[in-house]
C-alpha positions in Angstrom: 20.4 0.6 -0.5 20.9 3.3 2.2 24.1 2.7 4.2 22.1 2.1 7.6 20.2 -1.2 7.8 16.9 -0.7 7.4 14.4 -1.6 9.7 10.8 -3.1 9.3 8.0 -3.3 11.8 4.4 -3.8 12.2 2.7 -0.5 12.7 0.5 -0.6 16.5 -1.9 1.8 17.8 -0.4 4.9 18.0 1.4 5.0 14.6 -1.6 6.8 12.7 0.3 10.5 12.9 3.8 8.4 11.3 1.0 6.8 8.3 -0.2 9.7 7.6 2.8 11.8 7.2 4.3 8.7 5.1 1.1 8.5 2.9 1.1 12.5 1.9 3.4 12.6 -1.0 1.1 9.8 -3.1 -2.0 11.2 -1.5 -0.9 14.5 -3.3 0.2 12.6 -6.7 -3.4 11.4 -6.5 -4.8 14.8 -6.1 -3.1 16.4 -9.0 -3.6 13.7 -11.4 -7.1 13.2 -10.2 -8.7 15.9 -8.0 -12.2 15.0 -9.0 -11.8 12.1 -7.2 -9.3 12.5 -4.6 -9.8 14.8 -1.8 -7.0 16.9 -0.6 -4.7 15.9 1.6 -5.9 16.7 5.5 -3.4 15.4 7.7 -6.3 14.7 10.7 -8.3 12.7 8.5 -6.3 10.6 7.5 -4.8 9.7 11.5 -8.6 9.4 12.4 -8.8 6.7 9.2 -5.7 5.1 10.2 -6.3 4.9 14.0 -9.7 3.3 12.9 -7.8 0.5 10.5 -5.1 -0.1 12.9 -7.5 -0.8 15.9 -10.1 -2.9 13.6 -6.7 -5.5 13.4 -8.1 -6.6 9.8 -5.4 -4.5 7.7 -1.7 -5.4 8.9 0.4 -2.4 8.6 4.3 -2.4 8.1 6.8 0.5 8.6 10.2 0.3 7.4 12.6 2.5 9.4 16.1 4.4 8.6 18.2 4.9 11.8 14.8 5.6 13.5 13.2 7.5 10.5 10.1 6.6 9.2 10.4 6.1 5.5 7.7 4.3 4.1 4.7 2.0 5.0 2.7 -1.0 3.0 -0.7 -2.5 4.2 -2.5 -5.7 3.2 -5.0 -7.5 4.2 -6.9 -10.7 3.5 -9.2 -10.6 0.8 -12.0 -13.8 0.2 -14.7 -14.3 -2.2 -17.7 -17.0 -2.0 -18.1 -19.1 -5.2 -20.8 -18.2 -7.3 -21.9 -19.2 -10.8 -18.9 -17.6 -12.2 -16.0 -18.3 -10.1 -15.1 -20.4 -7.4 -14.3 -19.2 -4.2 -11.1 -17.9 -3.7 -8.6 -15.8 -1.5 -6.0 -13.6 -1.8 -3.7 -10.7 -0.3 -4.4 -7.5 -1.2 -1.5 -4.7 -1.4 -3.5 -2.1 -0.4 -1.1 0.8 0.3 2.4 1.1 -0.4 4.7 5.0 0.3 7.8 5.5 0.4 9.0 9.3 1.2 10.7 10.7 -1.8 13.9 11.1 0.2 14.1 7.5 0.5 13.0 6.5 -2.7 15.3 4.0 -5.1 17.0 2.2 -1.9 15.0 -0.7 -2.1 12.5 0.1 0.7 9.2 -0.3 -1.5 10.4 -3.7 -2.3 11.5 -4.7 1.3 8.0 -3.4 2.7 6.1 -6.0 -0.4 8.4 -8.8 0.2 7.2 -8.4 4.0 3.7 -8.3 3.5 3.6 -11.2 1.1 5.9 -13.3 3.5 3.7 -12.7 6.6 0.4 -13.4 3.7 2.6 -16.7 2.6 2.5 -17.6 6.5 -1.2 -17.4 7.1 -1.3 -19.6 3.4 -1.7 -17.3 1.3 -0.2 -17.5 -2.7 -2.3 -14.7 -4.3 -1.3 -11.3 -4.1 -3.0 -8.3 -5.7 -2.7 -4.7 -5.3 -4.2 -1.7 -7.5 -2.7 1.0 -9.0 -3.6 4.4 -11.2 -2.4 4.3 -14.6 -0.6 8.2 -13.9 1.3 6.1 -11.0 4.2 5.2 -13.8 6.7 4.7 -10.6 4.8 2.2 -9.2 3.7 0.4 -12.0 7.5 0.0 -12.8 8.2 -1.1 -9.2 5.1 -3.4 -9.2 6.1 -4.7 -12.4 9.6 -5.2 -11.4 8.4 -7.4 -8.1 6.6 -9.6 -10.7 3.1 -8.4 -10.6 1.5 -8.4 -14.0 -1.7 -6.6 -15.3 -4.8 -8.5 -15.1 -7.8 -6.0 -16.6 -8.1 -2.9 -17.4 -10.9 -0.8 -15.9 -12.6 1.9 -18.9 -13.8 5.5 -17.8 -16.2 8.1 -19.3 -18.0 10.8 -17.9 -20.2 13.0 -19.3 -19.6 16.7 -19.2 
């Protein structure tokens, strides 16, 4: 752990610039692994996306902080399904972003940022927590792994040339 206490807090209107710049360096691991899906990273796009989420109030937002540094972020939200003829209804948190900047990496900030979004989701009654990750994301399979998350499915690919 760093040897300032860090500090989380809910991101607000006005934080989109601070998400963005958090979000660029796994944007850009997205991008090389898979640039035929992911568009590059474009700084503007991304506040634009973010002011849009944070205003809409349905994704929550956290920021964890280093003597006034922004260092990382998570999001979740509340997820719900109806029942249907295969399932019953359910509900669930879903860990939908989670970046820590690389200088900040291995202090325990990614797992400050989950325990804070699963609290606040345990609060509102919440017990089901699921989050999605690329299989070239070996860092945060590890740290997802080492939180307790375990892997449900596996999604198969092929494309035709």
């Amino acid at each position: 752990m760093s040897k300032s206490t860090p500090l989380i807090r809910r991101a607000v209107s006005g934080d989109e610039s601070i998400l963005a710049a958090l979000g660029k360096a796994v944007h850009e691991l997205h991008v090389n692994a898979r640039p035929d899906i992911f568009l590059p990273y474009y700084a503007e796009a991304l506040r634009i996306w973010f002011r849009e989420l944070l205003a809409g109030g349905e994704v929550k937002f956290w920021i964890v902080e280093i003597d006034g540094v922004a260092a990382g972020y998570v999001s979740a939200a509340r997820k719900s399904r109806e029942a249907n003829p295969f399932s019953p209804a359910r509900e669930w948190c879903e860990i939908d972003n989670l970046a820590v900047e690389p200088a900040f990496q291995k202090q325990g900030l990614g797992r400050l940022l989950m325990e804070t979004a699963m609290a606040d989701a345990r609060s509102a009654g919440l017990r089901v927590f699921e989050l999605t990750t690329w299989w070239f994301n070996e860092s945060g399979r590890a740290a997802f792994q080492s939180l307790g998350f375990q892997s449900r499915f596996v999604r198969f690919e092929q494309s035709d040339p």
